[in-house]
N, CA and C atoms as an extended XYZ file, in Angstrom:
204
Properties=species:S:1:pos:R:3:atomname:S:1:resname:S:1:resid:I:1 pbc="F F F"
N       -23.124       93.706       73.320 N   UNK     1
C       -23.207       92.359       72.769 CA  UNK     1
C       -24.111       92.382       71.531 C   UNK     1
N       -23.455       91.451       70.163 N   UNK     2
C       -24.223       91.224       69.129 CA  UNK     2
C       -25.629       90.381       69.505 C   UNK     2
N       -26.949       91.260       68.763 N   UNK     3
C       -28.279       90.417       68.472 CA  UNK     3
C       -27.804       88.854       68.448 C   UNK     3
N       -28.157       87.699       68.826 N   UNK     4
C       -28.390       86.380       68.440 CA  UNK     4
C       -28.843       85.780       67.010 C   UNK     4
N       -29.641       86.925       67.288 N   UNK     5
C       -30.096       86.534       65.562 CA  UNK     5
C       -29.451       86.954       64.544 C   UNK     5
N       -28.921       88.427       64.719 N   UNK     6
C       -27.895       88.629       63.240 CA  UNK     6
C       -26.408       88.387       63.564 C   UNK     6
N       -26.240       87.454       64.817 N   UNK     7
C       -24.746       86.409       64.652 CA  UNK     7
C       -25.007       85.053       63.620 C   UNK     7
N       -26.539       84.604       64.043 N   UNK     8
C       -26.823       83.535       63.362 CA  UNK     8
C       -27.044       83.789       62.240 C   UNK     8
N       -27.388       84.591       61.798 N   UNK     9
C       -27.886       85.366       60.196 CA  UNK     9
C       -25.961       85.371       59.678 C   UNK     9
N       -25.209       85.978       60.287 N   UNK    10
C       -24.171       86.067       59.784 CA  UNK    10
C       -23.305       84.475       59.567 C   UNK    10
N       -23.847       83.562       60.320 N   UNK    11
C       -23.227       82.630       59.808 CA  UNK    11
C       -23.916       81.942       58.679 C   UNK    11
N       -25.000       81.961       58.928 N   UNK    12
C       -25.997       80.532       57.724 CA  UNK    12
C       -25.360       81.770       56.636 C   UNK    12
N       -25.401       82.731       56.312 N   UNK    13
C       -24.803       83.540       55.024 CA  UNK    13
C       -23.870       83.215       54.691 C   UNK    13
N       -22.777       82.534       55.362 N   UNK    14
C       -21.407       81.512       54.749 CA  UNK    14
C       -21.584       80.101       54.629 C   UNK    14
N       -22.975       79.786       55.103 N   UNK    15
C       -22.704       77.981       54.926 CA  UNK    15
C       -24.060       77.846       53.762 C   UNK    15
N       -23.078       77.646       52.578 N   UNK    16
C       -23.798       76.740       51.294 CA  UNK    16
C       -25.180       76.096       51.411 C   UNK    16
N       -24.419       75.087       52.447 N   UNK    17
C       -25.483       73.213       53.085 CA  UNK    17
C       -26.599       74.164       53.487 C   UNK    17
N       -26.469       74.996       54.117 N   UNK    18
C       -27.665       75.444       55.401 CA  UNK    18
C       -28.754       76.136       54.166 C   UNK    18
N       -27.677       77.318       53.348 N   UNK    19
C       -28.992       77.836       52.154 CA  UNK    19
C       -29.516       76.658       51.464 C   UNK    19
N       -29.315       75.611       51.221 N   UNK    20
C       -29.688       74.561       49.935 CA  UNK    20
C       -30.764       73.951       50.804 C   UNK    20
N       -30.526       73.826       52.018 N   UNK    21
C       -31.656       72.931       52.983 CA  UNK    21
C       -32.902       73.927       53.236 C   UNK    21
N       -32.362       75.234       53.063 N   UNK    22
C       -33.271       76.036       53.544 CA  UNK    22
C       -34.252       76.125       52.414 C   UNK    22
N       -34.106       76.365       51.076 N   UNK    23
C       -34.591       76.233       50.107 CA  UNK    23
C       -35.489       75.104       49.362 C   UNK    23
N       -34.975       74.039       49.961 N   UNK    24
C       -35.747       72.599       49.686 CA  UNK    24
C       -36.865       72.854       50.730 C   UNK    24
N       -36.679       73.111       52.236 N   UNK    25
C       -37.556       73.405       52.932 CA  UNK    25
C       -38.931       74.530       52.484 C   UNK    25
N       -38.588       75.556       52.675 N   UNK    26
C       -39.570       76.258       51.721 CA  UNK    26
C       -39.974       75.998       50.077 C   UNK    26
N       -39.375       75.235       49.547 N   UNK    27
C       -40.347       74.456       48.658 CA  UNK    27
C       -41.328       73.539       48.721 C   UNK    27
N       -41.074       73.117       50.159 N   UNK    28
C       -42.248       71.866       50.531 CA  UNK    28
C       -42.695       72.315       51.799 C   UNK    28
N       -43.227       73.512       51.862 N   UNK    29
C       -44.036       74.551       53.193 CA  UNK    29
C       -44.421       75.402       52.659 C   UNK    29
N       -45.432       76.146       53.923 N   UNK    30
C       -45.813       77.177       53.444 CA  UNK    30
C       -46.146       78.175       55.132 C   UNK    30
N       -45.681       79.006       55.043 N   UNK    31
C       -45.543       79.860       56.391 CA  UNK    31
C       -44.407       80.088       56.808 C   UNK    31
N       -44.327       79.777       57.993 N   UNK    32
C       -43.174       80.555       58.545 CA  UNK    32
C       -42.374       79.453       58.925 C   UNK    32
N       -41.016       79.300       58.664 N   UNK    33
C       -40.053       78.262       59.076 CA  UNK    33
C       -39.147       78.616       59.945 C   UNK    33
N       -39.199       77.892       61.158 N   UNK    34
C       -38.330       78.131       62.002 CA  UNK    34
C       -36.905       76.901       61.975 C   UNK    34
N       -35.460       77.425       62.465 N   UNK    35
C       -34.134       76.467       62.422 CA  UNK    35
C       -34.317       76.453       63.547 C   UNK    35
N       -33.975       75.165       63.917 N   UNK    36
C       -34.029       74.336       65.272 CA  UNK    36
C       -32.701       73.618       65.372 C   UNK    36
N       -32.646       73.079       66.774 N   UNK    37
C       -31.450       71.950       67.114 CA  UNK    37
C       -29.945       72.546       66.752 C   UNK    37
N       -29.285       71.225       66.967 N   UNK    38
C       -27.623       71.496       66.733 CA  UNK    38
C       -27.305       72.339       65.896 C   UNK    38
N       -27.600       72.475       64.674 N   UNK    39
C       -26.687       73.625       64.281 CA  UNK    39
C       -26.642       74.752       64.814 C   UNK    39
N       -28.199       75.141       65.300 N   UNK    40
C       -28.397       76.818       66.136 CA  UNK    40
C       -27.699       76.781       67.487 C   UNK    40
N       -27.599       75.814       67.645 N   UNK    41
C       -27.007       76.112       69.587 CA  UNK    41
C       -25.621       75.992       69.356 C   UNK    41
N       -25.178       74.987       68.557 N   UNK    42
C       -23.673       75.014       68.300 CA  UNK    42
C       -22.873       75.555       67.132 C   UNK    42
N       -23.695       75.968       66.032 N   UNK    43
C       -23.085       77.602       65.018 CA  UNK    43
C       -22.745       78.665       66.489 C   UNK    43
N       -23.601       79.080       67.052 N   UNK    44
C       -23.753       80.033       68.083 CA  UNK    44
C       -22.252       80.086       69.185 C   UNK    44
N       -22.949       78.613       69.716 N   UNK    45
C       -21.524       78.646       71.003 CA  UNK    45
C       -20.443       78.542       70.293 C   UNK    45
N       -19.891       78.193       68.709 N   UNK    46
C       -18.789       78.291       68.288 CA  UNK    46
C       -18.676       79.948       68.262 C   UNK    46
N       -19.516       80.231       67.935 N   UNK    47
C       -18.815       82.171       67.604 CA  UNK    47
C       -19.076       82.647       68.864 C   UNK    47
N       -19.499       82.354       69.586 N   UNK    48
C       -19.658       83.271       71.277 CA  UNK    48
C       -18.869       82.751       71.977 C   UNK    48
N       -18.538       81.709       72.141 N   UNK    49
C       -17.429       81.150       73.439 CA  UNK    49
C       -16.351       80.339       72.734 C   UNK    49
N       -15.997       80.567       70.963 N   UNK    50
C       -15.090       80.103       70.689 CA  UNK    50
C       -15.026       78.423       70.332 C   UNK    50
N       -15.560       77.695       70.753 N   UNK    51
C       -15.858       76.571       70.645 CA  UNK    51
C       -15.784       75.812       69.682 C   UNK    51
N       -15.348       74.608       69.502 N   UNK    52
C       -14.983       73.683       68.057 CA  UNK    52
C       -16.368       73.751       67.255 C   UNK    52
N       -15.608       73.799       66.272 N   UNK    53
C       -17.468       74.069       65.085 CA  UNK    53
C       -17.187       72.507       64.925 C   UNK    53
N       -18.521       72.225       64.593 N   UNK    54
C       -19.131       70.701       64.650 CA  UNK    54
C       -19.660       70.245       63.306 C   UNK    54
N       -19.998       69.276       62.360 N   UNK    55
C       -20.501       69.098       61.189 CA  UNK    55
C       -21.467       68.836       62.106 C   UNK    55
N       -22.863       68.801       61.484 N   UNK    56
C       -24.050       68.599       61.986 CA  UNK    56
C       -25.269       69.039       61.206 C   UNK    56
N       -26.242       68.391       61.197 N   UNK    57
C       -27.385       68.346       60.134 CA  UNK    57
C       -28.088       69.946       60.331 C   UNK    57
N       -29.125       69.680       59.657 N   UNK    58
C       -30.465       70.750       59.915 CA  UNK    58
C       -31.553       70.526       60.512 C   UNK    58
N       -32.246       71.230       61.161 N   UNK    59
C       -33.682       70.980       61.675 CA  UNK    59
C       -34.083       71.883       61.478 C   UNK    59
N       -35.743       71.790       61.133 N   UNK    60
C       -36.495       72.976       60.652 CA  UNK    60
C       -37.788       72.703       61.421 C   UNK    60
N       -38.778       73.889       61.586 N   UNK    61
C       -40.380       73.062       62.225 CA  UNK    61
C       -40.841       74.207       61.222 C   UNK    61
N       -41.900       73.870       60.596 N   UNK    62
C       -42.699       74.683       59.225 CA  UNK    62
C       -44.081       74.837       60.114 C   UNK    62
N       -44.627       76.026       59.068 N   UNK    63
C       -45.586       76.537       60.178 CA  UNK    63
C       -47.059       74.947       59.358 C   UNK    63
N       -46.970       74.992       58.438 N   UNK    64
C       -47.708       73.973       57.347 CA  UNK    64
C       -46.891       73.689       56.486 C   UNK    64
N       -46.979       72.433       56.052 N   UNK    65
C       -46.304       71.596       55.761 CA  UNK    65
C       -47.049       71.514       53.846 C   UNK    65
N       -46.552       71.292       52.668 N   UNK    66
C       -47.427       71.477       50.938 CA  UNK    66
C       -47.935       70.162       51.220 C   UNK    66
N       -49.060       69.870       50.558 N   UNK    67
C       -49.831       68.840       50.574 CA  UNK    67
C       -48.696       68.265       49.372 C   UNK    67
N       -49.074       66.624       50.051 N   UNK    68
C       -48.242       65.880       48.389 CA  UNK    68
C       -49.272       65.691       47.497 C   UNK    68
């Protein structure tokens, strides 16, 4: 069985939305950013059990957040 993480690595590498969010995110942080919620559980169960892919936002948790 494929790593979890380089299935998920292999998908955010085809979705546009996910790099552009990811990028706004680390412009306004600083540390380590973790992807959270719906897209990770359901990018996933679509490529492991086949499952309808879903439109669905982003979630991120930053390790610190840039001062405004």
């Amino acid at each position: 069985m494929r790593n979890l993480n380089d299935i998920f690595n292999e998908i955010v590498d085809q979705h546009s939305d996910y790099t552009t969010a990811l990028r706004l995110v680390q412009q306004n942080s600083r540390g380590r950013i973790w992807a959270v919620g719906g897209f990770v559980y359901r990018s996933l169960a679509a490529e492991l059990y086949h499952a309808p892919k879903s439109r669905c936002d982003f979630d991120f948790i930053v390790e610190e957040r840039e001062p405004a």
